[in-house]
N, C-alpha and C positions, 0 to 999 in steps of 0.2 A: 419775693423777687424771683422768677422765672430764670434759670439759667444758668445757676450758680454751680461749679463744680468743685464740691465739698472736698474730695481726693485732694484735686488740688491745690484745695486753699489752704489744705491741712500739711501737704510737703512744701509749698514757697511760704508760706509765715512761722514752719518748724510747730505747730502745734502738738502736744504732748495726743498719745494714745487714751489716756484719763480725762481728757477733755471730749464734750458732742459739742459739732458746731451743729444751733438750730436754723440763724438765723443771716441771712446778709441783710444790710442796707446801705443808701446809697448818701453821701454826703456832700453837699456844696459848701463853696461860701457866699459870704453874706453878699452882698451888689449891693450899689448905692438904691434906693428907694425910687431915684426918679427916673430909673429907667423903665419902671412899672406904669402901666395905665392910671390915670386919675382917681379910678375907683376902690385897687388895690391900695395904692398910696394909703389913704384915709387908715387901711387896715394894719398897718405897718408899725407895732407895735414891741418896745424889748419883752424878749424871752424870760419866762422864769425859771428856765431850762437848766440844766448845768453847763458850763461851759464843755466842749469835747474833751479837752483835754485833762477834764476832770474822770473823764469816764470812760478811754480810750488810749491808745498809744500808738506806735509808728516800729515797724522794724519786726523783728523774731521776736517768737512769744518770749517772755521771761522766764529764765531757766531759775 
């Protein structure tokens, strides 16, 4: 993702100096299915993903 400004990702979420951030991505949620075109629909399948919040969190990093 284009644009990310690591500085200051690393002072508003309090990330430690021992930490590299490599990465950002960008997260939605889910929407109902049928506001998708007919074709997508079909494709519309559960995740075998982890759920977020198995692999994420919210707020200052964890001291």
């Amino acid at each position: 993702m284009a644009g990310v400004h690591f500085d200051q990702l690393r002072e508003s979420l309090a990330i430690p100096e021992r930490y590299k951030i490599e990465i950002a991505v960008a997260i939605g949620k889910r929407a109902d299915p049928k506001v998708l075109p007919e074709e997508l629909q079909e494709r519309e399948t559960p995740s075998q993903r982890l759920a977020i919040e198995e692999i994420a969190f919210t707020g200052e990093f964890p001291k």
